[in-house]
C-alpha positions as CSV (number, residue, x, y, z in Angstrom):
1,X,133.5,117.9,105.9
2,X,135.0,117.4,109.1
3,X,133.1,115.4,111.7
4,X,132.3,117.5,115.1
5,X,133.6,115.9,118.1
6,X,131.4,113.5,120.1
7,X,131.2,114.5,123.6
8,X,129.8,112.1,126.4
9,X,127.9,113.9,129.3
10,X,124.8,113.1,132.0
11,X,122.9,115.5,129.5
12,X,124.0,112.9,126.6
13,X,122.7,110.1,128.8
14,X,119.3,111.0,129.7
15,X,118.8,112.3,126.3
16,X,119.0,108.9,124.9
17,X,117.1,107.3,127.9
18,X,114.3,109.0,126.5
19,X,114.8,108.4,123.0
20,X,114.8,104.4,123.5
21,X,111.8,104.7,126.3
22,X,110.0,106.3,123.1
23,X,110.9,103.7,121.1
24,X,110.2,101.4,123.0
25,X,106.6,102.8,123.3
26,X,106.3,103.2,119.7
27,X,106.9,99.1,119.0
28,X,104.7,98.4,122.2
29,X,101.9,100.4,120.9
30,X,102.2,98.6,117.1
31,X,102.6,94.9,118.5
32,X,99.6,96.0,120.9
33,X,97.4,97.2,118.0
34,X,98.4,93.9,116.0
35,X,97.2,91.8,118.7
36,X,94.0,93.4,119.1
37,X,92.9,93.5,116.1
38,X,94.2,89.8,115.7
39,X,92.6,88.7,118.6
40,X,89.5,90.5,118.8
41,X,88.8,91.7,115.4
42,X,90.2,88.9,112.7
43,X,87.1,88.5,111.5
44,X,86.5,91.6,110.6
45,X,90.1,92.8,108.7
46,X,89.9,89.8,106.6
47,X,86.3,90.8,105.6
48,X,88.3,94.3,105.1
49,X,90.9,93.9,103.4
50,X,88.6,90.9,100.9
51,X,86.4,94.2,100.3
52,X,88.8,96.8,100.0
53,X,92.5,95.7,99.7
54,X,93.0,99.3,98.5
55,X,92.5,100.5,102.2
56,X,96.4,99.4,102.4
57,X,97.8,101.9,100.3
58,X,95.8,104.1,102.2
59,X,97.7,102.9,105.7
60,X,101.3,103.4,103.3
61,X,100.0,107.0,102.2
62,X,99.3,107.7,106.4
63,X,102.2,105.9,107.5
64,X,104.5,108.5,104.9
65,X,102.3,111.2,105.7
66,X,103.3,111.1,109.5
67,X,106.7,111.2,109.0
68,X,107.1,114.0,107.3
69,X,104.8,115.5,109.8
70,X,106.4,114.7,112.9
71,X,109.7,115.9,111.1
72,X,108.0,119.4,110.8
73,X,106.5,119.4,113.9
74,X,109.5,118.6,115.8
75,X,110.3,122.4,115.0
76,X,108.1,123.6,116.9
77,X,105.8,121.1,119.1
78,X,106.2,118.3,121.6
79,X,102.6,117.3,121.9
80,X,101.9,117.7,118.1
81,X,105.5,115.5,117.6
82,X,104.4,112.9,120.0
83,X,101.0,112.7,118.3
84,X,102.4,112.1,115.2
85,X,104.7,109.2,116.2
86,X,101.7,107.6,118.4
87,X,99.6,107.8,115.2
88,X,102.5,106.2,113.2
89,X,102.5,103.6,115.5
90,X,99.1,102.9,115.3
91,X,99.2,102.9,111.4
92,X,102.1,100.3,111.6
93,X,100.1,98.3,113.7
94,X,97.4,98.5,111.3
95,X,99.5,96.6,108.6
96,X,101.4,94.3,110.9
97,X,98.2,92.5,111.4
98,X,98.7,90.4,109.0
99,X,102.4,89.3,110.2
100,X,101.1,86.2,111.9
101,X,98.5,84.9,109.3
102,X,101.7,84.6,107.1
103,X,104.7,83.5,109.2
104,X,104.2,81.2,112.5
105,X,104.7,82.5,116.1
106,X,108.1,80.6,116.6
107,X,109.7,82.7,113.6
108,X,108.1,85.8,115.0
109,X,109.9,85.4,117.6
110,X,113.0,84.2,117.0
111,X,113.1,87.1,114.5
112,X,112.6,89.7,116.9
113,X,114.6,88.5,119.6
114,X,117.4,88.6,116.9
115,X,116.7,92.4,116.0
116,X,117.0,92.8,119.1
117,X,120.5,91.4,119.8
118,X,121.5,93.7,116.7
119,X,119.7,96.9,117.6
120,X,121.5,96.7,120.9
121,X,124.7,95.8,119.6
122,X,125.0,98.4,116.7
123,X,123.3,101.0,119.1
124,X,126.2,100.6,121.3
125,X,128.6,100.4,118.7
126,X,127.5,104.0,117.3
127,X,127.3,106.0,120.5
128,X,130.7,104.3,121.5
129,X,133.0,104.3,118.7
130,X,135.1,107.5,118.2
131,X,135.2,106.8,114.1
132,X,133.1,109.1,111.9
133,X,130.3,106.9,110.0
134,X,128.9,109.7,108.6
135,X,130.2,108.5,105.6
136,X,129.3,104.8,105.5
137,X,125.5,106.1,106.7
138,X,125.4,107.9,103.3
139,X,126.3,105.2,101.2
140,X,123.6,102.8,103.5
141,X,121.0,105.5,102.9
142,X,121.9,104.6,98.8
143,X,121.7,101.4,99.4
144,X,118.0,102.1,100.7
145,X,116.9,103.7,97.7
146,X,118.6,101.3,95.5
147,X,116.8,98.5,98.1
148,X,113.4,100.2,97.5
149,X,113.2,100.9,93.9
150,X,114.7,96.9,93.7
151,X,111.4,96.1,95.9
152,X,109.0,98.3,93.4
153,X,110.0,96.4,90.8
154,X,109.7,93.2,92.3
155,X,106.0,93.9,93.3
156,X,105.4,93.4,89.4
157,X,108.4,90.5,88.8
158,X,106.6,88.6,91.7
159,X,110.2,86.5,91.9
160,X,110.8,85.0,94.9
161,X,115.2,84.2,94.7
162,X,115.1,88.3,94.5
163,X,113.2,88.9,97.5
164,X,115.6,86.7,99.2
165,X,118.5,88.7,98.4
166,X,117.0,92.0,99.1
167,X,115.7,90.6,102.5
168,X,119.4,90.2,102.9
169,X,120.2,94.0,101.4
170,X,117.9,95.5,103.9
171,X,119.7,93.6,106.6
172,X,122.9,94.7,106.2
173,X,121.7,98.2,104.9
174,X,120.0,98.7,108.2
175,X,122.5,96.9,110.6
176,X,125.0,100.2,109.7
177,X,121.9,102.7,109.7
178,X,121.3,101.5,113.2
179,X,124.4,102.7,114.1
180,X,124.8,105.8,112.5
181,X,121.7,106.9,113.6
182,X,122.3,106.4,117.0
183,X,126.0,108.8,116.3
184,X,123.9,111.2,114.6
185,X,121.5,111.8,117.2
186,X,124.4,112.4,119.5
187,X,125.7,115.1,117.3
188,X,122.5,116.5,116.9
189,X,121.8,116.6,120.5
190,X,125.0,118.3,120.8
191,X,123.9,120.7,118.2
192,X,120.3,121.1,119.5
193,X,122.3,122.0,122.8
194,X,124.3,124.6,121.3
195,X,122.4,126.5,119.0
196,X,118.8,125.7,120.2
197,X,117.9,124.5,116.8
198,X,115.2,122.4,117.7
199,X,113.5,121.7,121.7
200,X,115.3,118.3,123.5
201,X,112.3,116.8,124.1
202,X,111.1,117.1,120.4
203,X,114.7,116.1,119.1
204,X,114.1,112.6,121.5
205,X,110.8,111.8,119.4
206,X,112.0,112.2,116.0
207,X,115.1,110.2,117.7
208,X,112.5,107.7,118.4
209,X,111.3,107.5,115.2
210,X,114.4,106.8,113.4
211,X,115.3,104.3,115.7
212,X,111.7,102.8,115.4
213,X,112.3,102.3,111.5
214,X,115.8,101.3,111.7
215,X,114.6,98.0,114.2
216,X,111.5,97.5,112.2
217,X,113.1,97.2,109.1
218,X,115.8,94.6,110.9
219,X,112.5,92.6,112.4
220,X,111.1,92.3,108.8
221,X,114.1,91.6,106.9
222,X,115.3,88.8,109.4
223,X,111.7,87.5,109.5
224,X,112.0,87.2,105.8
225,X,115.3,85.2,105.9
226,X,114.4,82.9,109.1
227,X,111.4,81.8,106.7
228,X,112.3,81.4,103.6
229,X,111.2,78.4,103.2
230,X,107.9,78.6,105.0
């Protein structure tokens, strides 16, 4: 399949303006969650989550749940799409809680400030390069499953050398999803733009959302490496 040409236009920029300010309001609005309920309310999760640790699986079950709603609902609504990725947010929030009772504040942040440097990088890398990675993306979104059914397992194996190597998996798996995202959102904006597929605005959200997942994911798995031996 031959890839469509990626044009660049003021359209192009402003489309992806929004799609990092969402972003960018999705992460706030988890970290801002996490601290509240750390700050306020520690007392009171830990009391939670001693009673009914099951209430996490319930958060997982949510957290799925919204994505395949806002992917629906970018059809059709902005309000009901921005819902759903506000909501998802929150949820992620929810179980990110717990980060700093298990890693200290120094790898927190060293971790995310080195996401960051690699978000950037990779998302100027996809939206720049002229080279189709349509077809590395599919064999990264392999790797994912491969990466999650590896993680199932290891839930039950409990062994810590394999969690190590899959922290490094998910890193490289989501350092080339970062930037093939970012090229496929341009060539579905340039769809979107075409055809009318799907509203702008709404494409922008579930933009957000991919992006959201691609730099959480690199957070977690570079937290995971910076600390190994914490």
């Amino acid at each position: 399949m031959q890839q469509p040409e990626i044009v660049k236009d003021d359209g192009l920029k402003r489309f992806f303006n929004q799609v990092y300010g969402y972003m960018a309001l999705g992460v706030g609005v988890t970290a801002g969650v996490a601290f509240v309920l750390n700050m306020f309310f520690k007392s009171t999760v830990i009391t939670i989550l001693n009673n009914y640790s099951w209430l996490m699986w319930v958060v997982f079950a949510g957290e799925l749940l919204m994505v395949i709603s806002l992917s629906r609902a970018a059809l059709k609504s902005k309000a009901q799409t921005m819902a759903y990725f506000v909501l998802y947010s929150v949820l992620q929030g929810l179980t990110f809680t717990i980060i700093p009772w298990v890693y200290d504040l120094g790898a927190i942040t060293a971790a995310f400030l080195t996401a960051l440097v690699v978000f950037v990088t990779m998302s100027l890398y996809g939206r720049l390069t002229t080279k189709p990675l349509h077809k590395m993306g599919r064999i990264a979104f392999m790797g994912l499953i491969g990466v999650l059914a590896a993680t199932v397992i290891n839930i039950f194996l409990g062994s810590s050398q394999m969690e190590f190597v899959l922290s490094y998996a998910t890193l490289i798996v989501f350092i080339i999803l970062t930037a093939w995202d970012n090229q496929k959102l341009t060539l579905m904006y340039q769809n979107a733009t075409e055809t009318g597929s799907i509203p702008v605005e709404n494409l922008a959200i579930y933009g957000a959302l991919e992006l959201y997942l691609d730099f959480i994911n690199l957070f977690l798995s570079i937290l995971r490496i910076f600390s190994r031996n914490n």
